[in-house]
N, C-alpha and C positions, 0 to 999 in steps of 0.2 A: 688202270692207268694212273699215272701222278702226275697232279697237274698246278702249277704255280701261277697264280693270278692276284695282281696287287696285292700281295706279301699274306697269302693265306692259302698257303700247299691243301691241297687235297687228295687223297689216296679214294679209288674210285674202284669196287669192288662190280662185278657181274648185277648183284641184285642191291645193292648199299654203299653209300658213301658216308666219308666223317669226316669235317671240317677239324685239321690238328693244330690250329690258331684258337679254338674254340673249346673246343672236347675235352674231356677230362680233367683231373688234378693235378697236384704235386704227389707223385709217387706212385700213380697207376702206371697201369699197362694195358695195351692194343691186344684184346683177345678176337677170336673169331670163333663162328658156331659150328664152321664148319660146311655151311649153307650162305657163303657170301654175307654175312651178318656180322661188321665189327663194331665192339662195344672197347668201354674203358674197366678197367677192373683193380681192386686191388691188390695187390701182392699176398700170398696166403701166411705169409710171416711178415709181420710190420715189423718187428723191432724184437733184439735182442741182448739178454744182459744176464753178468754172471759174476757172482763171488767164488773169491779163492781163499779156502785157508789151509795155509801150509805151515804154522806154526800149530805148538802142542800146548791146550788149556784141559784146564781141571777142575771140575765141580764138586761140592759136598752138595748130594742129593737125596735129598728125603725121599723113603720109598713111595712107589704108585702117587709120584708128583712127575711135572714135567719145569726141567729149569728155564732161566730165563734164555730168551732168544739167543742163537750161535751164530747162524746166518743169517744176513736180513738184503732182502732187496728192496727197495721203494718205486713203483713204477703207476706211471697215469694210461690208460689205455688211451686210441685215440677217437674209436666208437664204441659207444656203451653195447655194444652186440659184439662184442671183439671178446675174447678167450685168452685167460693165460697159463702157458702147456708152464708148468712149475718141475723140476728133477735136481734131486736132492739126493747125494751120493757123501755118507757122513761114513769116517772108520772113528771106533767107539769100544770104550774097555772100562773096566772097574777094577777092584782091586778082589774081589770073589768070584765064584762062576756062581751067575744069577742073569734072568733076563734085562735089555737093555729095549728102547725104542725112541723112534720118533713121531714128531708130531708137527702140522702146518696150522702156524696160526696167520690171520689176518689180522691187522690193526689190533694184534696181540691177543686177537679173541680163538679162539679155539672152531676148529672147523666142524664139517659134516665128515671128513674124510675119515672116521675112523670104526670100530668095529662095530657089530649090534649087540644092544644089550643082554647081556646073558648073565643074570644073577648078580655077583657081584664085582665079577671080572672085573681087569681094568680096561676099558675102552680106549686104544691108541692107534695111531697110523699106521708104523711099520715097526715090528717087531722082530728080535733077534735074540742069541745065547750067547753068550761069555761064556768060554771051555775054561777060565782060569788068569790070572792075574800077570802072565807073558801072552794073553791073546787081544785081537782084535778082531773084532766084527764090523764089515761095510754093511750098512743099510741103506737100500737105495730105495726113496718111493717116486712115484710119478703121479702128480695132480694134475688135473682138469681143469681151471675155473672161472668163473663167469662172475668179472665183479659187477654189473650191469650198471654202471655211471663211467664219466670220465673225472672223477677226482683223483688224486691223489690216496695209493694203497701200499702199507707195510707188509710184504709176506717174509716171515722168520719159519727156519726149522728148529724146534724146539726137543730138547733129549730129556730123555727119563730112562729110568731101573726100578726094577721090581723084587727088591731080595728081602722086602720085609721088614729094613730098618733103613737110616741115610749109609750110604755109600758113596766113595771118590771116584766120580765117572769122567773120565778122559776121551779126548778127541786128537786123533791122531798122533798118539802112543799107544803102548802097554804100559799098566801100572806099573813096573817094577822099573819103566824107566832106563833100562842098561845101556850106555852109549857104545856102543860095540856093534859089529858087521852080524852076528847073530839076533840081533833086533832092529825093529823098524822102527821110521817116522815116516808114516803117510801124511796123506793131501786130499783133503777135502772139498766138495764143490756143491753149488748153488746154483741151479740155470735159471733163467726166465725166457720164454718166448711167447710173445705174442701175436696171435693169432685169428686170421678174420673174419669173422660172426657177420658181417653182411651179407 
């Protein structure tokens, strides 16, 4: 039944009721257990955000480094139990065929997200090959992460190569550059979603 009495509706279930002048916050929702039990909940995605880059840049990158930030989002969760799903879809070239990768840092620091150590390998997120200096490589990773406060958090996708000396590592070209219908200019992206840990 729903019933309205001095301006405080009530929705009246078989075994439970909930006062909706009262009950819940800004931004839940009316779920049920399925057993006559309505509770408030949060939405399983709070909040989303995302960078575009559709112009083409170009780095000089020392080998088995990772350069400075490409992408960057800045976001504050809004419970410290709250999760941010991160998807990073980078197209990426050099001017050699030699491996390329990416890497997620937070507040510029370097993550857990990347390989195990294994001698002297380089350790990095997502990894890929350059066939040669007309190609591109998408790299796409997908992170998980739990900043566990509500401050204020920098997540950058950070790029590197691995050919053993510096190289001109490019995003969204191919090194050679030709503006013509037989070469590309991609688009690159940076998602954020945030996600609820309650």
């Amino acid at each position: 039944t729903v019933a309205a009495a001095a301006g405080t509706p009530t929705i009246t279930l078989p075994t439970a009721s909930i006062n909706l002048a009262t009950a819940g916050s800004d931004g839940q929702f009316l779920k049920t257990n399925g057993s006559g039990t309505l509770s408030f909940a949060n939405a399983k995605i709070i909040d989303v955000k995302q960078t575009v880059k559709t112009s083409a840049s170009s780095f000089d990158i020392a080998s088995h480094t990772s350069s400075s930030g490409q992408m960057s989002i800045t976001h504050t969760v809004a419970h410290s139990s709250n999760k941010v799903l991160l998807i990073a879809a980078v197209n990426v070239s050099t001017n050699t065929e030699t491996r390329v990768y990416i890497d997620l840092a937070v507040d510029n620091s370097a993550t857990t997200f990347i390989g195990d150590a294994a001698g002297s390998a380089t350790r990095v997120g997502v990894s890929g090959w350059i066939t040669g200096n007309t190609a591109m490589e998408n790299l796409v990773g997908v992170w998980l992460y739990t900043p566990g406060d509500t401050s204020s958090h920098a997540y950058t996708v950070k790029l590197g190569q691995g050919s053993g000396s510096s190289r001109w590592t490019h995003i969204n070209r191919d090194d050679t550059s030709t503006n013509s219908a037989d070469f590309e200019r991609a688009c690159s992206t940076f998602t954020l979603l945030e996600v609820d840990g309650t």
